[in-house]
KOLDO-301889 format. One line per field, with one value per residue (C-alpha): x negated, y, z negated; residue number from 0. Coordinates in steps of 0.02 Angstrom, whole numbers, plus 32768, in hexadecimal, padded with zeros to 4 digits. Each point is the difference from the previous one (the first is absolute). Layout:
N
px	[X; ...]
py	[Y; ...]
pz	[Z; ...]
seq	[NUM; ...]
This chain:
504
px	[8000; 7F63; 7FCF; 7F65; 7F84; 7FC1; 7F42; 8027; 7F64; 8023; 80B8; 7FB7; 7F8B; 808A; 8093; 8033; 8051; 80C9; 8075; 80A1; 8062; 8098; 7FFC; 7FF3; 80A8; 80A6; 8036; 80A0; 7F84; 7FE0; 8007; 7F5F; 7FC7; 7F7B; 7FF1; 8031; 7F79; 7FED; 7FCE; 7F7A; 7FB5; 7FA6; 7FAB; 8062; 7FA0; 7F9B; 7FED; 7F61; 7FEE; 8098; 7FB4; 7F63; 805A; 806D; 7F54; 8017; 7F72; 804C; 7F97; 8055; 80B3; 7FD4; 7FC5; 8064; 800F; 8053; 8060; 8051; 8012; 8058; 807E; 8022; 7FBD; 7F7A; 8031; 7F5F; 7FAE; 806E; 8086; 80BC; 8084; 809A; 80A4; 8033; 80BF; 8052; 80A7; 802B; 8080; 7FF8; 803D; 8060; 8059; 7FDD; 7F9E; 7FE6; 7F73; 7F7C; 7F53; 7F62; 8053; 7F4E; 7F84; 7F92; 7FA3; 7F64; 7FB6; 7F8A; 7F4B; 7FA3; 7FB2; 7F58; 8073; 8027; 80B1; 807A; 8044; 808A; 7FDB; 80A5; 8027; 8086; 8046; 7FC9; 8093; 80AC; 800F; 80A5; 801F; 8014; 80C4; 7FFA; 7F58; 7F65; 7F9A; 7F7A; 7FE0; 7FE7; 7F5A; 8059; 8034; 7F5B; 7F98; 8082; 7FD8; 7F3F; 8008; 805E; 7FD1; 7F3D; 8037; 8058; 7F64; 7F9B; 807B; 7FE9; 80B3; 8022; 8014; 7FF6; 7F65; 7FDE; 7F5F; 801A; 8085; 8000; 806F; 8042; 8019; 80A6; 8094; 80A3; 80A4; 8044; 8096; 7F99; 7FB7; 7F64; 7F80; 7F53; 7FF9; 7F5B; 7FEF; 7FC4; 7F8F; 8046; 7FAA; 804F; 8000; 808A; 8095; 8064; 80B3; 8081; 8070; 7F95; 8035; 80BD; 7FF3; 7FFB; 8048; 80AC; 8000; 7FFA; 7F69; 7F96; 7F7D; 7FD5; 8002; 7FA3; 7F7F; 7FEE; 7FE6; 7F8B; 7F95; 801A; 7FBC; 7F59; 7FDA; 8039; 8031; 7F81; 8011; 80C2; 7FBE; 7FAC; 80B4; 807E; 808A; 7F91; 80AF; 801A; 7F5B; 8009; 809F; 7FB2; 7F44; 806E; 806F; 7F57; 7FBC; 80AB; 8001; 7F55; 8011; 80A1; 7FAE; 7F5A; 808F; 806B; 7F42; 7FD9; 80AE; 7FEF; 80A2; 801C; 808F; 8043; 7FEE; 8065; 7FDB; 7FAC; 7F78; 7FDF; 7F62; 7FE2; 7F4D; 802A; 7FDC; 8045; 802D; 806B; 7FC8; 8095; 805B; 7F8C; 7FCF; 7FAC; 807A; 7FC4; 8078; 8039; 809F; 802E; 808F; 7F85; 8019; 7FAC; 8039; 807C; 8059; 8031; 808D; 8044; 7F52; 7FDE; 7F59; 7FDD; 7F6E; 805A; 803E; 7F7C; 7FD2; 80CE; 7FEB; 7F6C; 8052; 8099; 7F86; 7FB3; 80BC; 7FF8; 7F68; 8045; 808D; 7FA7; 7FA0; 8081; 7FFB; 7F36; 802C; 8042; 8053; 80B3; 8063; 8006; 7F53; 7FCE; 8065; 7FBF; 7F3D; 8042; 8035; 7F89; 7F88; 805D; 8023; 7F6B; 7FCD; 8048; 7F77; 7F70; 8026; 800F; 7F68; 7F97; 8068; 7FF5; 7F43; 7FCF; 8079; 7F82; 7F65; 803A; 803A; 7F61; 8023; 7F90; 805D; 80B1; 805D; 80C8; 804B; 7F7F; 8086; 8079; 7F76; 7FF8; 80B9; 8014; 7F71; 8057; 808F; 7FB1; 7FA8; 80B1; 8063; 7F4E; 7FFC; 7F41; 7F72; 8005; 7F56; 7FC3; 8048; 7F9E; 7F72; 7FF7; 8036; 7F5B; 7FAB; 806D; 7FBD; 7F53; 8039; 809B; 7FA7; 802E; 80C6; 8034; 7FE5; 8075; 8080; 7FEE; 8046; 80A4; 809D; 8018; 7F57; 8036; 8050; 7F65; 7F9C; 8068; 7FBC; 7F5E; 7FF4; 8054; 7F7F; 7F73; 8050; 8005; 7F44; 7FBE; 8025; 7F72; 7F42; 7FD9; 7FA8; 805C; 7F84; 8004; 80C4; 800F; 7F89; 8072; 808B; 7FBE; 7FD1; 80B0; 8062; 7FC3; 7FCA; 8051; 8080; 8055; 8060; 809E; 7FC5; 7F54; 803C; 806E; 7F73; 7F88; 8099; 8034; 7F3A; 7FD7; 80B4; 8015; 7F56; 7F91; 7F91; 7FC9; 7FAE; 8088; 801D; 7F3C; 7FF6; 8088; 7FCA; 7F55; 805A; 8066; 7F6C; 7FCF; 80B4; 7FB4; 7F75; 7FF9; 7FCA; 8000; 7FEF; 80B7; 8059; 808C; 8033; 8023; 807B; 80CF; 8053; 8020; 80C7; 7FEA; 7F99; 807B; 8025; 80AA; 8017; 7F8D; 8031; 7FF5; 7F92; 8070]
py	[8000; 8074; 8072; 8007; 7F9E; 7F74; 803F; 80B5; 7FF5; 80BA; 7FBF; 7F85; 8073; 80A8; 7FAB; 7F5E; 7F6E; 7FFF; 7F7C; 8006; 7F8A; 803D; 7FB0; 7F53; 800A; 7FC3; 805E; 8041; 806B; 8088; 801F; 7FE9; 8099; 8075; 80B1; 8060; 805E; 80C5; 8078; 8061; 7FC7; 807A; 8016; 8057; 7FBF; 7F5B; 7FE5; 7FD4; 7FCD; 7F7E; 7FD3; 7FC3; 7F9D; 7FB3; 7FBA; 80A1; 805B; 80A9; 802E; 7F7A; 801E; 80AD; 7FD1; 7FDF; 7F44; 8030; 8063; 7FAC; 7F7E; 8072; 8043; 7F46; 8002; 7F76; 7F7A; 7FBF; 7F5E; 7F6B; 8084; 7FBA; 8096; 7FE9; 8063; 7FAF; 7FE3; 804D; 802D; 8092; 806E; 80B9; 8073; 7F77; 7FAB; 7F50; 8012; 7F31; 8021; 8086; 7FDC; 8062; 805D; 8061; 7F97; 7F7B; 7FA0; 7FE6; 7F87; 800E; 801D; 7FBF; 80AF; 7FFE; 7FF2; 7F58; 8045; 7FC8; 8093; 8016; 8069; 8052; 806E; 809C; 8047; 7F68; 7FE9; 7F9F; 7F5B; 7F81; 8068; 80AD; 8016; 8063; 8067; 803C; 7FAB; 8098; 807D; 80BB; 804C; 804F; 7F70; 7FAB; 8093; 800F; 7F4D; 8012; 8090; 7FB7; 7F4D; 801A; 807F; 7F83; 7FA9; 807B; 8023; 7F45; 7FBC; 7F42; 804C; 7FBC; 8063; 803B; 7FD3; 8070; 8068; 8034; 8061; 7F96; 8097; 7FD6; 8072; 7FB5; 8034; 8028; 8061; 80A1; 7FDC; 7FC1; 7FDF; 7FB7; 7F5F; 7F91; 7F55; 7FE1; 7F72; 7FC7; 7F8B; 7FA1; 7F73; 7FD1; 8027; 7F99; 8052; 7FCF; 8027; 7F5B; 7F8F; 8060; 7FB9; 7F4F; 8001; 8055; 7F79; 7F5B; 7FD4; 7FCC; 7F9F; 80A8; 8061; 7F57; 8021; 80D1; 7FD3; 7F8C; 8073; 809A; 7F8B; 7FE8; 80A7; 8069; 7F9C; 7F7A; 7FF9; 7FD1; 7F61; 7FD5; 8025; 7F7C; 8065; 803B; 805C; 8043; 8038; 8043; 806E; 802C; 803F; 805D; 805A; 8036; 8036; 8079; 803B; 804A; 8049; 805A; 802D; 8056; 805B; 8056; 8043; 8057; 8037; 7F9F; 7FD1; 7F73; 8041; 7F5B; 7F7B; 7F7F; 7F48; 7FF7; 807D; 7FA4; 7FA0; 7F61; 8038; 80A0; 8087; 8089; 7FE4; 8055; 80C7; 8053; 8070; 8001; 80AD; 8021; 8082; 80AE; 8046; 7F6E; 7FC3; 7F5F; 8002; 8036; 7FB9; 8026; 7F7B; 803B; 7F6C; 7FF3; 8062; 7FB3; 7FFA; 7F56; 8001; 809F; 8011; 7FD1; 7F67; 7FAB; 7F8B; 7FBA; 7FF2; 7F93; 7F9A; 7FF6; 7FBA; 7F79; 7FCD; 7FD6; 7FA9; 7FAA; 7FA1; 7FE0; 7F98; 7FA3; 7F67; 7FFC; 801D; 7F72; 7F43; 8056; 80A2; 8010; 7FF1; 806D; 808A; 7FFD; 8005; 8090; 8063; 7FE2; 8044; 8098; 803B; 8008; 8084; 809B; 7FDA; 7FD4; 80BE; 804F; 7FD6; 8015; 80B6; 8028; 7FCB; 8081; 8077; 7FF9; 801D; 8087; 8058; 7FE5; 7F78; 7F7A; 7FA2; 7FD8; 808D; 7FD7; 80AA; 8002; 7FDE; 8073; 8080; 7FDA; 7FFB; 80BA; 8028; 7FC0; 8063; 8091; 7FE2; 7FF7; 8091; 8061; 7FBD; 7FF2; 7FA3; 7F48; 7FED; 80A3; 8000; 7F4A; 804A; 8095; 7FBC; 7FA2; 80B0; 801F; 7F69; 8044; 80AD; 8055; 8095; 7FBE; 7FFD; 8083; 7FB6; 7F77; 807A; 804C; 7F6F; 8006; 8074; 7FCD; 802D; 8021; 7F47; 7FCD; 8044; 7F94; 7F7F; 8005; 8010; 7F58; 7FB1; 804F; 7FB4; 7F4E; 8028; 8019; 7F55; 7FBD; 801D; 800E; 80B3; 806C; 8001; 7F3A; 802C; 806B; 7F89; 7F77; 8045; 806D; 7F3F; 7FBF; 80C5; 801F; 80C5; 7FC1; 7FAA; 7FF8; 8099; 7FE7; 80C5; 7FD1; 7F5F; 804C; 808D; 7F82; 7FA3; 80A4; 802D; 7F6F; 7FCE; 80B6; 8034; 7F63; 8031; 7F77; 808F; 800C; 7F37; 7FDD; 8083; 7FCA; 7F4B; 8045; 805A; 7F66; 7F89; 804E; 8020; 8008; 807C; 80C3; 8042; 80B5; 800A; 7FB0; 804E; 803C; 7F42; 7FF6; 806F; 7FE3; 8047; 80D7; 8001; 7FFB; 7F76; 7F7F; 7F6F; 7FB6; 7F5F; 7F81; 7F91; 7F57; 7FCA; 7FAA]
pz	[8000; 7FF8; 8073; 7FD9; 8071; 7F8F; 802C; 7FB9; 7F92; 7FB7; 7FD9; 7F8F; 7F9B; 7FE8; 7FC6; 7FA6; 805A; 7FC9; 7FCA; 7FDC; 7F7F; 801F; 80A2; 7FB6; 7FAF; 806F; 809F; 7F9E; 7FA1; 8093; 80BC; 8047; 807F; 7FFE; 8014; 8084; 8064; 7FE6; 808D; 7FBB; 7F4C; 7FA8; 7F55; 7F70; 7F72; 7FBF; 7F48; 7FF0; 7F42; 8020; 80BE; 7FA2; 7F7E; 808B; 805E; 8083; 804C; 7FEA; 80A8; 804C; 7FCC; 8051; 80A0; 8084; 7FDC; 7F5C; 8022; 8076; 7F7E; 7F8A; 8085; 8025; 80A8; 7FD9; 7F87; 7F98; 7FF7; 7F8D; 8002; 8027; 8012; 7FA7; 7FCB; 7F5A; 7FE5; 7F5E; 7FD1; 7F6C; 7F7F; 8062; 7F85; 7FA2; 80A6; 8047; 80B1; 801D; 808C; 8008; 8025; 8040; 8076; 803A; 7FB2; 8018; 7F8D; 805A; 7F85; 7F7B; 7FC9; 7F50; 7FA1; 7FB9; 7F55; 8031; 8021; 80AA; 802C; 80A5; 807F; 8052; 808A; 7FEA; 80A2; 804D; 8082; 7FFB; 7FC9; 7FF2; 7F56; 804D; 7FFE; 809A; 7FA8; 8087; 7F76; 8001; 7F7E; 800D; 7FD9; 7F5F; 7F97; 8023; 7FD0; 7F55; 7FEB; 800D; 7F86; 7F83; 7FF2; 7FF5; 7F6D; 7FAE; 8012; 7FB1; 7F6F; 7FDF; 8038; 803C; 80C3; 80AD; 8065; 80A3; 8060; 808A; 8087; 8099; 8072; 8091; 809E; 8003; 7FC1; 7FA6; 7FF5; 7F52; 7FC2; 7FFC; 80B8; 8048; 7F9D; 8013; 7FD2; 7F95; 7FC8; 7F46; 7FAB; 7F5B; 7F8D; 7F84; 7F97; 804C; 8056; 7FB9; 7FB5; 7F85; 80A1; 805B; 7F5F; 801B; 80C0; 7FD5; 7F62; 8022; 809E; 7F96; 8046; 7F55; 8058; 8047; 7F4E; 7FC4; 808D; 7FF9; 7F4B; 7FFC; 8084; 7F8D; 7F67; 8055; 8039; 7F91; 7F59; 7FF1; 7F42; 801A; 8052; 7F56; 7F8C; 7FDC; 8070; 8094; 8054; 7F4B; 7FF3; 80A1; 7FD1; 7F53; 8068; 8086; 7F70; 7FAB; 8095; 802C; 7F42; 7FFD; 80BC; 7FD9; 7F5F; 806B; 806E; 7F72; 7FAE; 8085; 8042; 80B6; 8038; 8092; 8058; 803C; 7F95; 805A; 7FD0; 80B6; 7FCD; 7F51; 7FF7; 7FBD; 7FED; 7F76; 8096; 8021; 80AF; 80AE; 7FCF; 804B; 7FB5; 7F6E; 7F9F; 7F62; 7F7A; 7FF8; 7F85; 7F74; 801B; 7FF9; 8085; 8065; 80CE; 8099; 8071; 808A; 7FF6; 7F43; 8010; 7F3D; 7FB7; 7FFC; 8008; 7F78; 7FAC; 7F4D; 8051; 803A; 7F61; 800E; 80CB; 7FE3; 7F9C; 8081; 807E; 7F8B; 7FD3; 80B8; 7FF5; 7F7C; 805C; 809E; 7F8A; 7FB6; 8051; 7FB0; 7F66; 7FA7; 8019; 800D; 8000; 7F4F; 7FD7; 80A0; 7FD8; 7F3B; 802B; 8087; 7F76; 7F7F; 8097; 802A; 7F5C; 7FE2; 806F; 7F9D; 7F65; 8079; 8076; 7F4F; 7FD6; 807F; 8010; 7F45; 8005; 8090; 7FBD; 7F55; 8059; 8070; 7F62; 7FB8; 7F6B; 7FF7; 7F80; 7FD9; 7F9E; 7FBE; 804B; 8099; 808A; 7FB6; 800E; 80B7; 801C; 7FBE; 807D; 808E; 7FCB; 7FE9; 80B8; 8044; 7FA1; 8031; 80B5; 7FD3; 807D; 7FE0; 803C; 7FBA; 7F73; 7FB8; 804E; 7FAE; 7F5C; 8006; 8001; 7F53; 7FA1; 801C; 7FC0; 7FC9; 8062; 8094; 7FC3; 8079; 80A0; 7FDB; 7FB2; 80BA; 8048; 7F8D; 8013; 7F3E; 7FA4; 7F63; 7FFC; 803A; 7F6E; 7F8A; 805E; 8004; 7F57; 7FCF; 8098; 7FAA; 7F53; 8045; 8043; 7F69; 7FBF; 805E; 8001; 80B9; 802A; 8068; 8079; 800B; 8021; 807C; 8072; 7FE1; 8013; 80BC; 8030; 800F; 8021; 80AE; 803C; 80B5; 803F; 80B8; 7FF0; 8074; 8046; 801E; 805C; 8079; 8020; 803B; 8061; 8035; 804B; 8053; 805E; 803C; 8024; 7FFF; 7F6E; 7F85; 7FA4; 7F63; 8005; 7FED; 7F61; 7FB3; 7FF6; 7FCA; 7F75; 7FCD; 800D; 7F43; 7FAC; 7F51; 8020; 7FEB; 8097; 8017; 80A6; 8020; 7F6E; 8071; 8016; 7F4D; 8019; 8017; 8091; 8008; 8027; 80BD; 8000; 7F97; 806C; 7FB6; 8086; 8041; 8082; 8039; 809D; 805A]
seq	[0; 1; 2; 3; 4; 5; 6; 7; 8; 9; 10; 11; 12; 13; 14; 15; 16; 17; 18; 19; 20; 21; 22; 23; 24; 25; 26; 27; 28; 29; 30; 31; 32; 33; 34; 35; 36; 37; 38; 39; 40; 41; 42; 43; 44; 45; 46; 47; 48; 49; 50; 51; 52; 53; 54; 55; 56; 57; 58; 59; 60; 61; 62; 63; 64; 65; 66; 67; 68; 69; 70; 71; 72; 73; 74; 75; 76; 77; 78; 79; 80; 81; 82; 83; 84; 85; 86; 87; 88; 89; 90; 91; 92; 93; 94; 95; 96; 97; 98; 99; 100; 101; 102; 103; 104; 105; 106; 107; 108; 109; 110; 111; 112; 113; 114; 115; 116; 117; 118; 119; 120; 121; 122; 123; 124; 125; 126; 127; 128; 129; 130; 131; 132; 133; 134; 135; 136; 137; 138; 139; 140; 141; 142; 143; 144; 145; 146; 147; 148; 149; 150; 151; 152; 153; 154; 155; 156; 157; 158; 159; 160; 161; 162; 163; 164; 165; 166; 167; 168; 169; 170; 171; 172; 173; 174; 175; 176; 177; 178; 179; 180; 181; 182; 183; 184; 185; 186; 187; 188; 189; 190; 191; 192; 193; 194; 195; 196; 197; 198; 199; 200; 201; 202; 203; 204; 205; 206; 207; 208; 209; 210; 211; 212; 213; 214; 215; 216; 217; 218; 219; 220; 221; 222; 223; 224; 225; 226; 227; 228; 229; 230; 231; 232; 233; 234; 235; 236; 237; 238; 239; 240; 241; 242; 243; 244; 245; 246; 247; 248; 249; 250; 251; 252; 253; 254; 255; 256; 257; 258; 259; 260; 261; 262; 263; 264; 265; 266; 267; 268; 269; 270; 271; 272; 273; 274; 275; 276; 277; 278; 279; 280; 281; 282; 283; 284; 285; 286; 287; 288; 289; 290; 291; 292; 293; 294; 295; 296; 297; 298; 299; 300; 301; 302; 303; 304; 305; 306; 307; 308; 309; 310; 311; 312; 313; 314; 315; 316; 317; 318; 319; 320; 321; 322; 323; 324; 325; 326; 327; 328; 329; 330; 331; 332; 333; 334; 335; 336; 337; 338; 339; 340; 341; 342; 343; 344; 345; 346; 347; 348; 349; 350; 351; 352; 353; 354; 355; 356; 357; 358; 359; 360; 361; 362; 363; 364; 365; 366; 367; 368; 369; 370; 371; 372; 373; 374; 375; 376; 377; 378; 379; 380; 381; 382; 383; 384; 385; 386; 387; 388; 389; 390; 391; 392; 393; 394; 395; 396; 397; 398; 399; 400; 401; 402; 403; 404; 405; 406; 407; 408; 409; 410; 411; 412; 413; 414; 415; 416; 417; 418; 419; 420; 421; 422; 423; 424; 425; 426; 427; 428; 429; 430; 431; 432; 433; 434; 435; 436; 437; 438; 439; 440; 441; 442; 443; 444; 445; 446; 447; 448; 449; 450; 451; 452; 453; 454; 455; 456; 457; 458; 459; 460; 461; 462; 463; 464; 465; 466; 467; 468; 469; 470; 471; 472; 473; 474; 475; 476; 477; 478; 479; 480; 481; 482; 483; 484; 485; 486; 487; 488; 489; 490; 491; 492; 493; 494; 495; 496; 497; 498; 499; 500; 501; 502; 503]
């Protein structure tokens, strides 16, 4: 299936030779095709950190060989195109068949960390899965989706990364017009959904759960094949790994936009950047997406959404789960409820260190309850505001540029001084703090304005210029860096974006 002569000598020493597992499992599991040919590849961006983990030459992945691997216009050595088949909830409502409707899975590649890691194609052409789609992507969403998931990378969340983009020479047609259109690399651990386990499950067809399971087990929950109840433990690792994702979201006030059980992850990663935004001003009704008209998707209910989606999970396991209904249905629940206590604490713990307690206190959560109310009666900074507070535990001199941020100061005052008064019960130097506390509060975060600048540069007027700083100023969220203060900063009033949009 390559198109690579088999004596391209340089082939051999720039990139790894693929596989792809997937492709083992029954035909029912995808529609096998492989990308559709673009007229005129060329170069947005290669990550070269991830490249070199992957086994890439990032000179190679820039030359013209690479690229026209990552426009899909060259399919690599051991590589076997696929679009995998999965079904999903959408906004609460039953869609039985769904699919990668512009993807393909071109296989996958072992890291230097040992890991096996898909490599996937965005804007990659139609498949059987399409529903009438063009199957291509606009240069915008792809550009959002570079941005954001390689700072969720940085800011140390459980994400799926891109190793490169390029534009394709083609235009699209969206609801706002013609648009140029560019072809993304995602890597994951995997691609698989809870909406793949919904496509089998909700059809009767357990040999097929047994079978996703089982492949899930071994690349991605090898311990489970050591427990008692491998599907259990499967269910239990896949709840942990949801609880402390949704838990990394809500601390730094990222919100998904669409978290349909098709974009859930059986890996933990945040995956399908859409919609997506990060809060400027706390609220926790917060929405950005275009198409959560009823608010579905809000910032404040993410943690119950989550555990929605693992419900669903839940019963397409069923027929795993025990010798009859009964029994199924009890180690089901046990499993689900579950989930509440293990997102609290993963929430409640990174709630603690961004506030800057390093040990348990009895009234430490209500102390960060009334500052989240405080943040929302004072429509104060999410971002800034944590930031800034870490500037406060080194010195009450620096007080008044996190009053600044609040239309309610004065409330604010009472504050801080029963912080400072659950501070004092422990011995660690203010200094020691205020480092701790700037290493998990980031200085920078994908502001939504910022985003759609860069977008905004590049689509209209073909520079790259805003994108490239941007990702250099996300690369180092946690770092004071003078020199790109303005990016700490929210949106003036006629910069607030209020909708983000889907790609599609």
């Amino acid at each position: 299936m390559s198109n690579l002569a088999p004596n391209d000598v340089d082939r051999v020493h720039t990139a790894p030779v693929f596989d792809n597992s997937y492709a083992g499992l029954p035909e029912r599991f995808y529609a096998r095709l492989g990308p559709t040919p673009v007229a005129a590849p060329r170069l947005i961006r290669v990550n070269d950190a991830l490249a070199r983990n992957l086994g890439f030459d990032p000179a190679w992945l820039a030359s013209p060989q690479g690229v026209a691997m990552l426009a899909g216009n060259l399919v690599p050595q051991g590589a076997e195109p696929l679009a995998m088949a999965y079904a999903g909830h959408q906004f609460g409502n039953w869609s039985p068949q769904l699919g990668d409707g512009r993807a393909i899975l071109l296989g996958e590649v072992i890291g230097h960390d040992g890991v096996r890691y898909d490599i996937q194609l965005k804007g990659s052409g139609p498949t059987p899965f399409s529903r009438n789609g063009d199957g291509r992507a606009a240069l915008g969403p792809v550009l959002r989706e570079f941005i954001v998931s390689e700072a969720m990378a940085a800011l140390g969340v459980a994400t799926t990364r891109t190793l490169g983009a390029v534009t394709t020479g083609e235009t699209i047609r969206r609801q706002e017009g013609l648009l140029p259109g560019a072809v993304l690399a995602r890597v994951s651990r995997s691609h698989v959904r809870i909406g793949t386990f919904e496509f089998f499950g909700n059809r009767g067809d357990a040999e097929a759960v047994r079978t996703l399971a089982d492949y899930v087990i071994v690349r991605l929950y090898p311990e489970a094949m050591r427990a008692e109840q491998p599907y259990r433990a499967l269910l239990d690792g896949v709840i942990a790994r949801t609880a402390g994702l949704i838990a990394s979201w809500q601390s730094i006030g990222f919100i998904h936009g669409v978290m349909n059980t098709d974009n859930a992850s059986i890996a933990g990663e945040t995956i399908d950047y859409g919609p997506c935004a990060f809060m400027d001003a706390y609220d926790p009704a917060t929405v950005f997406s275009s198409i959560d008209s009823g608010g579905r998707y809000a910032y404040g209910n993410q943690p119950r959404i989550a555990h929605w989606n693992l419900v669903r999970f839940a019963q397409a396991l069923l027929p795993l789960l025990g010798q009859d209904e009964a029994a199924a249905l009890k180690s089901a629940q046990e499993a689900i409820d579950a989930y509440p206590a293990r997102f609290e604490e993963a929430y409640f713990a990174a709630l603690r260190r961004k506030l800057g307690f390093s040990q348990r206190h009895d009234d430490d959560l209500a102390v960060a309850g009334e500052l989240f109310r405080h943040m929302a009666d004072g429509r104060a900074d999410f971002t800034l505001t944590f930031r800034r507070l870490c500037d406060a535990a080194e010195s009450d001199a620096n007080d008044d540029a996190l009053r600044a941020l609040f239309d309610n100061a004065a409330a604010l005052d009472v504050w801080l001084a029963k912080w400072r008064q659950v501070l004092r019960r422990e011995t660690v130097s203010p200094a020691a703090r205020a480092a701790s506390m700037r290493a998990v509060n980031p200085a920078f975060i994908p502001r939504n304005h910022r985003i759609e600048a860069a977008i905004v540069a590049a689509q209209d007027g073909g520079d790259f210029a805003p994108f490239e700083e941007l990702l250099r100023v996300l690369s180092t969220p946690f770092d004071d860096r003078p020199e790109f203060a303005s990016y700490a900063l929210p949106p003036k009033p006629d910069e607030i974006v209020l909708q983000t949009f889907c790609g599609t």
